[in-house]
MMTF fields as JSON, N, C-alpha, C and O atoms, coordinates in Angstrom:
{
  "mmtfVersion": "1.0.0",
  "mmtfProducer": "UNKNOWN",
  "numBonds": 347,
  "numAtoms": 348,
  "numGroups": 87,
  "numChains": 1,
  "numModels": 1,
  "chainsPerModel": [1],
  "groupsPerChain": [87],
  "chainIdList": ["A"],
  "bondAtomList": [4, 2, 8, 6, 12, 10, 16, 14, 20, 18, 24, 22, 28, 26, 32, 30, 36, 34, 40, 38, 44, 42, 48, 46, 52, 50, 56, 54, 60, 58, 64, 62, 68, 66, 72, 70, 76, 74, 80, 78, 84, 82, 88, 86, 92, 90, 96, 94, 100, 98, 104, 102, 108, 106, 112, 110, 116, 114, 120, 118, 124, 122, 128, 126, 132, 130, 136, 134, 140, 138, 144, 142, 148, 146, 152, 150, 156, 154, 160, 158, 164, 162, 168, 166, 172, 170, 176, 174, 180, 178, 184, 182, 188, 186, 192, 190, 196, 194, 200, 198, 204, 202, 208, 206, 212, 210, 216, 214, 220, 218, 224, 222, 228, 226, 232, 230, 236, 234, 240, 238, 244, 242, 248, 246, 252, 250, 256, 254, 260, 258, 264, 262, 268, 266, 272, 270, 276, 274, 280, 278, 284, 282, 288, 286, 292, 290, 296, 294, 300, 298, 304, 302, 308, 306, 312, 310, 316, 314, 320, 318, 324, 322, 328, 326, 332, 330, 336, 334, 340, 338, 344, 342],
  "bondOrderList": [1, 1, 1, 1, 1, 1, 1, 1, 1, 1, 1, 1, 1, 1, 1, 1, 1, 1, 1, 1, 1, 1, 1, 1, 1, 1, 1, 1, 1, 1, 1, 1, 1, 1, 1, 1, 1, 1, 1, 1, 1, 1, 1, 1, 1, 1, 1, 1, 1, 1, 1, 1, 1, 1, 1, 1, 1, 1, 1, 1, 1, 1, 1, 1, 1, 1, 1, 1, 1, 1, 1, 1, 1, 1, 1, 1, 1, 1, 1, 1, 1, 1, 1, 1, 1, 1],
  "groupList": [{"groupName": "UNK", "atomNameList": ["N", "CA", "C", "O"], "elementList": ["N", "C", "C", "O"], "formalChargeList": [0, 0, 0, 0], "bondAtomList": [1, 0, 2, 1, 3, 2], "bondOrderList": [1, 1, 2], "singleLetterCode": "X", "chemCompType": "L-PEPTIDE LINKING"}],
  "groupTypeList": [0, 0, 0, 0, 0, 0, 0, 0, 0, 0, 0, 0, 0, 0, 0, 0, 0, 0, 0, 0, 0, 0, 0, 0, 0, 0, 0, 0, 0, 0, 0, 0, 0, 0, 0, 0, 0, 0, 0, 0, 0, 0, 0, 0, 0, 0, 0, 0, 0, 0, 0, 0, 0, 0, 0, 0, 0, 0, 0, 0, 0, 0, 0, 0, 0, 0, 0, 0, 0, 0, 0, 0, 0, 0, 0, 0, 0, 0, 0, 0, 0, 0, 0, 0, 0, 0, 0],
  "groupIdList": [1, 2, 3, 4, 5, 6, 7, 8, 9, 10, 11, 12, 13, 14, 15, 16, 17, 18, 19, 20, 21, 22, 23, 24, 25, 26, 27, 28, 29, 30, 31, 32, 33, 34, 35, 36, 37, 38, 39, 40, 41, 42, 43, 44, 45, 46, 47, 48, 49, 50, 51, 52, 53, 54, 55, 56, 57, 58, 59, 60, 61, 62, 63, 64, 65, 66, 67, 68, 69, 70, 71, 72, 73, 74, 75, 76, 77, 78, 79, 80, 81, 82, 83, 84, 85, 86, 87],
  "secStructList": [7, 7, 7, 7, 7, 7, 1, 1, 1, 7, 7, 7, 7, 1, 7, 5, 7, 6, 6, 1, 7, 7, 5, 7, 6, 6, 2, 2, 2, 2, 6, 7, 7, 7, 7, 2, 2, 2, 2, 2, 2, 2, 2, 2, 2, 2, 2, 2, 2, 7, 1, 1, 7, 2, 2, 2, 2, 6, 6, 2, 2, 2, 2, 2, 2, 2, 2, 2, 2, 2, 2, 2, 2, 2, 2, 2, 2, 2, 2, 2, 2, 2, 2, 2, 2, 2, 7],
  "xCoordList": [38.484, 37.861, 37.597, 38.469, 36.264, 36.017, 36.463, 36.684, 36.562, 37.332, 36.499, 35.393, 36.63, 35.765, 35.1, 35.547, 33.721, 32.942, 32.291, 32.202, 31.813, 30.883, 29.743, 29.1, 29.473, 28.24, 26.494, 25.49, 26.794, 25.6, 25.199, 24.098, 26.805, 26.263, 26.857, 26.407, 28.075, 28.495, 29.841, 30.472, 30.195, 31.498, 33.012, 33.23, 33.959, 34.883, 35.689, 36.2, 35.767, 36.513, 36.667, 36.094, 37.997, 38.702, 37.856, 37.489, 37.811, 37.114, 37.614, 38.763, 36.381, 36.847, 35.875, 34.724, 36.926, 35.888, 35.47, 36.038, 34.552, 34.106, 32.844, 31.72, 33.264, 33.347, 32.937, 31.795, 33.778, 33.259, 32.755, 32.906, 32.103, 31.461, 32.42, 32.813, 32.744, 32.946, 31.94, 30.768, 32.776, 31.553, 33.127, 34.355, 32.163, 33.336, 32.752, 31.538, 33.694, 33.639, 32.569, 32.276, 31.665, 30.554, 29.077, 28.052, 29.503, 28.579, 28.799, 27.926, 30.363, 30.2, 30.454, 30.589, 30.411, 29.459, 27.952, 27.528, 27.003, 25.999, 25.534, 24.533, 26.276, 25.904, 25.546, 24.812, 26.161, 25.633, 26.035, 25.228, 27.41, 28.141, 27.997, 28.404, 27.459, 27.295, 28.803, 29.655, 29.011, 30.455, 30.509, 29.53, 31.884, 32.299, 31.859, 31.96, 30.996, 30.64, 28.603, 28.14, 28.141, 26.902, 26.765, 25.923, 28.025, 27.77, 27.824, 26.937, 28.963, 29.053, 27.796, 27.733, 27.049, 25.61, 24.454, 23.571, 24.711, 23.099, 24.059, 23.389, 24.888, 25.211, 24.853, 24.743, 24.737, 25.292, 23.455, 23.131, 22.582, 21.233, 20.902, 20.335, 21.254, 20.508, 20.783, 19.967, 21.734, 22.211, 21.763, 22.374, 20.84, 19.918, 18.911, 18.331, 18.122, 16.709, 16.555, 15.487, 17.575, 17.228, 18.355, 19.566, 17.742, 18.259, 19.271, 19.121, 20.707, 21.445, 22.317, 21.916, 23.377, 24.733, 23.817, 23.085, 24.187, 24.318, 24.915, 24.395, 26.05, 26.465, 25.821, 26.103, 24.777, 24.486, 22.871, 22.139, 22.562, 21.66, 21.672, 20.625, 23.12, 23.162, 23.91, 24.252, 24.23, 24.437, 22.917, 22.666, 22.118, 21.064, 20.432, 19.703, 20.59, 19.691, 20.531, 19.77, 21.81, 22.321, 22.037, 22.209, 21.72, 21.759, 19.66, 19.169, 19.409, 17.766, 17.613, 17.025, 18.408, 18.915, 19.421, 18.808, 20.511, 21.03, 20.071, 19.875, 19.3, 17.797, 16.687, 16.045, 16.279, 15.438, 16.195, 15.576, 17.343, 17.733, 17.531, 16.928, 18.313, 18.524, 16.635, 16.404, 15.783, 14.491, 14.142, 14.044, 13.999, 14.339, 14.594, 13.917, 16.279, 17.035, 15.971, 15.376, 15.896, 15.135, 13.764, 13.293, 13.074, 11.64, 11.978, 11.389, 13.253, 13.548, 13.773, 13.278, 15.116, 15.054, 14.189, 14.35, 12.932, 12.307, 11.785, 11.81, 11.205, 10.371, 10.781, 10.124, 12.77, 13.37, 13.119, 12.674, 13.595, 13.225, 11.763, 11.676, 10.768, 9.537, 9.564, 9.555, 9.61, 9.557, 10.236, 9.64, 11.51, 12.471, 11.628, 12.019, 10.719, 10.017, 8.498, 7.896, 8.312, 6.509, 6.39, 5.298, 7.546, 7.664, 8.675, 9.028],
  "yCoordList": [-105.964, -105.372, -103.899, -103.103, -103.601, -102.216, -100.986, -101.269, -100.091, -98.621, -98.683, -98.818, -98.596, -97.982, -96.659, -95.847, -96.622, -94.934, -94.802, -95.79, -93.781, -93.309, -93.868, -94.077, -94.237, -95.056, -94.65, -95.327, -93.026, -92.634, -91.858, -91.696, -91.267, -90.782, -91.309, -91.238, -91.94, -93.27, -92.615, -93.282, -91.476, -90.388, -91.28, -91.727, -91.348, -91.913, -91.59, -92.394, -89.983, -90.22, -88.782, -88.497, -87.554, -88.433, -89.282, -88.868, -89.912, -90.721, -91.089, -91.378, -90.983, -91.109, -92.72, -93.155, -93.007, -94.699, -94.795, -95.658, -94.079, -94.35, -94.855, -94.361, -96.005, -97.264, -98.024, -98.482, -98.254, -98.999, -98.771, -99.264, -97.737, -97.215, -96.022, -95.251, -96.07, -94.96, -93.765, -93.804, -92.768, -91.306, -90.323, -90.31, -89.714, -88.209, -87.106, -86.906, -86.297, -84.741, -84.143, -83.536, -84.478, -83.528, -84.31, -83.83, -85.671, -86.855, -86.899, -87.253, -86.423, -86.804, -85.311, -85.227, -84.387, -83.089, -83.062, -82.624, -83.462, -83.982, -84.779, -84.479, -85.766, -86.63, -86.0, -86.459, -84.815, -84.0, -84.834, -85.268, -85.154, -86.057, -85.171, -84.032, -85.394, -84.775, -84.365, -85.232, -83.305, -82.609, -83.519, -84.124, -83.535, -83.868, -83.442, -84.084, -81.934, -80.867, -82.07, -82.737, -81.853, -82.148, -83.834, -84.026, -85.023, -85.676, -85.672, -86.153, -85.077, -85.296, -84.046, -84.084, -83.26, -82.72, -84.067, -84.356, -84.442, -85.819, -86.778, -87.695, -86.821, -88.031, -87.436, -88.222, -86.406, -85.157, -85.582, -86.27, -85.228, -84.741, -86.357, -86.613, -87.451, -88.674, -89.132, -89.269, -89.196, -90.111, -88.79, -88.576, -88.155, -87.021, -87.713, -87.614, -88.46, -88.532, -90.214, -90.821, -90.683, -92.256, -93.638, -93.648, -94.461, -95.668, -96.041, -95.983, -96.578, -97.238, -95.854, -94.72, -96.1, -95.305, -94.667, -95.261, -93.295, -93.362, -94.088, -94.47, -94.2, -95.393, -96.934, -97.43, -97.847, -98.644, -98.45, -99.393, -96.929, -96.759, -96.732, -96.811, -96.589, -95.993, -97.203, -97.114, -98.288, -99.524, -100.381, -100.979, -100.228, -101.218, -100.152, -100.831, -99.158, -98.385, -98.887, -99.142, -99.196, -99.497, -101.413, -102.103, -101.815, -103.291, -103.412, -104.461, -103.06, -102.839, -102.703, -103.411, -101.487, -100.789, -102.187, -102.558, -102.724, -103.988, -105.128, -105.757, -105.459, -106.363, -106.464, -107.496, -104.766, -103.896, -103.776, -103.551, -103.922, -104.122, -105.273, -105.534, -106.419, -107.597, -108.317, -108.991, -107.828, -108.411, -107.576, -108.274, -105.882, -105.744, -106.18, -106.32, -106.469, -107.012, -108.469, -108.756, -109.029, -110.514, -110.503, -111.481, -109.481, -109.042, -108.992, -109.565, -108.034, -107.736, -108.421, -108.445, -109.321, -110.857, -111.742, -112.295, -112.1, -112.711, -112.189, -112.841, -111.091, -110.137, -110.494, -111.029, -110.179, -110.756, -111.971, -112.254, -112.731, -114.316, -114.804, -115.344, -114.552, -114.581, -114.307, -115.162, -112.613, -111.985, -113.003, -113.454, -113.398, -114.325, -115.72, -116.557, -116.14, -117.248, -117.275, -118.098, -116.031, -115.951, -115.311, -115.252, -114.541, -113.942, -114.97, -114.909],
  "zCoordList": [-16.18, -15.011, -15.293, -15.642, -15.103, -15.045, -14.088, -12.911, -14.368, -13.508, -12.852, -13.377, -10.918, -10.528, -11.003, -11.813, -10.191, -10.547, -9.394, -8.666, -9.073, -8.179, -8.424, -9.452, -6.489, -6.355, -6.579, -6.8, -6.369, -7.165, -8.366, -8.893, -8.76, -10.217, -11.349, -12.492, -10.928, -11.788, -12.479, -13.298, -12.17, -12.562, -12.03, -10.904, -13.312, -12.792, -11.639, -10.86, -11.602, -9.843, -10.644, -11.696, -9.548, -8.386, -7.022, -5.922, -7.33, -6.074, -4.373, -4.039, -3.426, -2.116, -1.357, -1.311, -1.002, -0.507, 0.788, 1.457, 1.365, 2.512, 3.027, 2.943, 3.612, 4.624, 3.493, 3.497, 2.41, 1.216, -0.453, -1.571, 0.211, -1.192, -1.326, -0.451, -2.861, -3.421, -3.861, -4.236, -3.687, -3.712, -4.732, -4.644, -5.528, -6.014, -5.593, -5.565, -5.224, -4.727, -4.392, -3.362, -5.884, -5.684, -5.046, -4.563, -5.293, -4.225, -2.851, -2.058, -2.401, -1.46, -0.176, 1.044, -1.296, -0.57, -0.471, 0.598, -1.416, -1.008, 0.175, 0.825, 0.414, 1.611, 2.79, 3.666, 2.766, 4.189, 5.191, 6.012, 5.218, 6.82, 8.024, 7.797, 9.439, 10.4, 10.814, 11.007, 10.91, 11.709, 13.022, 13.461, 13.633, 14.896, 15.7, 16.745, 15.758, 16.712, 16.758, 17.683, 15.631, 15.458, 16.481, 17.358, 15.957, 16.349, 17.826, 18.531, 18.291, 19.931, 20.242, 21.471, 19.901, 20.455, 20.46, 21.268, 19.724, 19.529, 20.403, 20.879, 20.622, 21.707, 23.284, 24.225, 23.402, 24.642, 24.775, 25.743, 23.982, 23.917, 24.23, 25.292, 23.312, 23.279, 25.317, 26.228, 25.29, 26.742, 27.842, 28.889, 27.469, 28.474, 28.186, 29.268, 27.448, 27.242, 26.946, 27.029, 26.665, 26.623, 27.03, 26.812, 27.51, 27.338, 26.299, 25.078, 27.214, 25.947, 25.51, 25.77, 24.913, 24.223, 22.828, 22.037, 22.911, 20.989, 19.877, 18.828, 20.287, 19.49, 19.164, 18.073, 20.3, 20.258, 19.453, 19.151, 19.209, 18.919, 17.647, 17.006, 16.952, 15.617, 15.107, 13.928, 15.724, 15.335, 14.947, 13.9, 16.045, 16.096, 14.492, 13.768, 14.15, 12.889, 11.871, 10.937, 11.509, 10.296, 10.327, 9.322, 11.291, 11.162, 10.891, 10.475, 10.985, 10.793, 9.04, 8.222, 8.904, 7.582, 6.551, 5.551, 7.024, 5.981, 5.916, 4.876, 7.39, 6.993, 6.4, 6.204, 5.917, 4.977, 3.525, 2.485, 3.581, 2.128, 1.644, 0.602, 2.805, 2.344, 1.629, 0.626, 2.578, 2.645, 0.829, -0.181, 0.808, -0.723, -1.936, -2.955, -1.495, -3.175, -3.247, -4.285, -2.39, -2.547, -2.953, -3.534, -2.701, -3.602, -5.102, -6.018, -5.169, -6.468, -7.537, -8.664, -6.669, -7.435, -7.816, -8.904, -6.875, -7.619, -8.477, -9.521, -8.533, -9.908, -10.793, -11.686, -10.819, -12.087, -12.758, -13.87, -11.611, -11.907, -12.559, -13.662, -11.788, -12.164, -13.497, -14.382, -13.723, -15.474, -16.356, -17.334, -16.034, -17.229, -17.031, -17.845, -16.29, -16.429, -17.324, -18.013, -16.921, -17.672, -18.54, -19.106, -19.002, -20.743, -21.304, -22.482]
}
């Protein structure tokens, strides 16, 4: 079994796993995570101007998000498939 590494630059660690994926230090200062302050302002601002929780809003965007992947990797796959069939 291989060492984990970081999910986007592929660096063995020290590594941090959040909500799954691993990230190191300098990946996962990049990510630019919204502060506690930032998030409760866009919740404060959203439930002034629309329908529905922030939270239910930022659920329905990551589940949209995993159906746009899923629909993706399956383009991808066949490409593969296809290529290992017609070469």
């Amino acid at each position: 079994m291989s060492e984990p590494v970081c999910c986007q630059c592929e660096s063995p660690g020290p590594l941090h796993n959040l909500y799954g994926y691993a990230f190191c230090d300098g990946c996962q200062t990049r990510l630019g995570l919204h502060s506690d302050k930032t998030i409760l302002k866009n919740a404060r601002q959203w439930a002034q101007t629309e329908s529905g929780s922030y939270e239910d809003e930022v659920t329905d965007r990551l589940l949209r998000l995993e159906k746009d992947v899923a629909k993706t990797k399956v383009k991808l796959f066949h490409i593969l498939a296809r290529l290992g069939e017609l070469t």
